[in-house]
N, C-alpha and C positions, 0 to 999 in steps of 0.2 A: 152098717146100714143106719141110714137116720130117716125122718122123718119128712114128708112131702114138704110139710111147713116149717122146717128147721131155715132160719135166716143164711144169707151166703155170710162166709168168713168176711167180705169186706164190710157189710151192715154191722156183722158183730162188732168187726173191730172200729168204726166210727160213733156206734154206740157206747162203747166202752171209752171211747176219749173223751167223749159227751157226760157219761156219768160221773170220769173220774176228774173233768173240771168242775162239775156240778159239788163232788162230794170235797173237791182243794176249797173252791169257792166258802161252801159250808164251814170248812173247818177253822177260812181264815173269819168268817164272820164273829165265830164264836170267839175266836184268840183276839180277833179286837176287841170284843164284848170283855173279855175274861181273863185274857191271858191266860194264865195255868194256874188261876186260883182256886181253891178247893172247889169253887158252885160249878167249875167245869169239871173236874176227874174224873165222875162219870162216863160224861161225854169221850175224852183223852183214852181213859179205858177201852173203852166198847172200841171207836176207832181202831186201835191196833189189836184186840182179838178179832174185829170185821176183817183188820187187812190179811190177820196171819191166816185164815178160814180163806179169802179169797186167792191169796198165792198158793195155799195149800191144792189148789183144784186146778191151777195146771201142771201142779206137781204131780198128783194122780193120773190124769188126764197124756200128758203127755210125757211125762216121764216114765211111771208108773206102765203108764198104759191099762189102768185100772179103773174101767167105767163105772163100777157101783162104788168104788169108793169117791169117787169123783163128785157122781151123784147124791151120796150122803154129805160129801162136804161142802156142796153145794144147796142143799137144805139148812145147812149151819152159816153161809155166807147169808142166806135170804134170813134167816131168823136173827142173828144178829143185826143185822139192816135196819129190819123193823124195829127190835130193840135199841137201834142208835136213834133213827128217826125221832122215837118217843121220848128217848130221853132228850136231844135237841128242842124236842116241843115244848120240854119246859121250861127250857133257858132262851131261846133265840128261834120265833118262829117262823120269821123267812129260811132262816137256816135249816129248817126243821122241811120247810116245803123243797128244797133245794136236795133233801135225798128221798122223796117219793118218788121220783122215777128208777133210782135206784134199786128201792127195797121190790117195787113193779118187777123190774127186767130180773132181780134175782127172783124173785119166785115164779117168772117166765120159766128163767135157764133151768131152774131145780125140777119144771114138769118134764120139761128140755130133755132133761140128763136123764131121768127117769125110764120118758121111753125109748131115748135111742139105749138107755141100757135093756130094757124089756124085747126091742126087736133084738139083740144080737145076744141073750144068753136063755 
């Protein structure tokens, strides 16, 4: 069961092509900016713990088939988001505005996941 206002799969998935040019865009700003000099590592960081938390959640999700795990690790994509955002803010701030839609739509999915886990257990 989900939610009257749950978006249809094809919105999802054109939002998510949307984000994840939004977040390549960001990332190659920064690597011009920076390349992989120590002021970006942060940034380099956070990026692949976002991304490993983000694959992780159709691993639950549909592998798994494990909606509150899904939904925790999707409270840890939206948190780390935020956390890349910030740290992008301090190096590169177009870049930095380039993953607010992002960190937006992850703390969407994470109310998201929440209730469609709360109607069905």
């Amino acid at each position: 069961n989900k939610p009257d206002w749950t978006p249809s799969g094809r919105l999802i998935g054109t939002i998510w092509s949307v984000l994840f040019a939004f977040i390549s865009l960001a990332a190659a700003l920064v690597y011009a900016t920076y390349n992989l000099r120590k002021a970006a590592a942060p940034f380099w960081i956070m990026l692949i713990i976002n991304y490993l938390f983000n694959q992780a959640f159709s691993y639950f999700q549909f592998t798994e088939k494990n909606v509150l795990a899904a939904a925790a690790d999707s409270f840890f994509v939206a948190l780390t988001a935020l956390a890349l955002a910030l740290i992008t803010l301090r190096i590169h701030k177009r870049a930095a505005l380039l993953l607010v839609p992002y960190v937006l739509w992850s703390f969407f999915a994470t109310y998201l996941a929440f209730a469609i886990y709360g109607m069905n257990h």
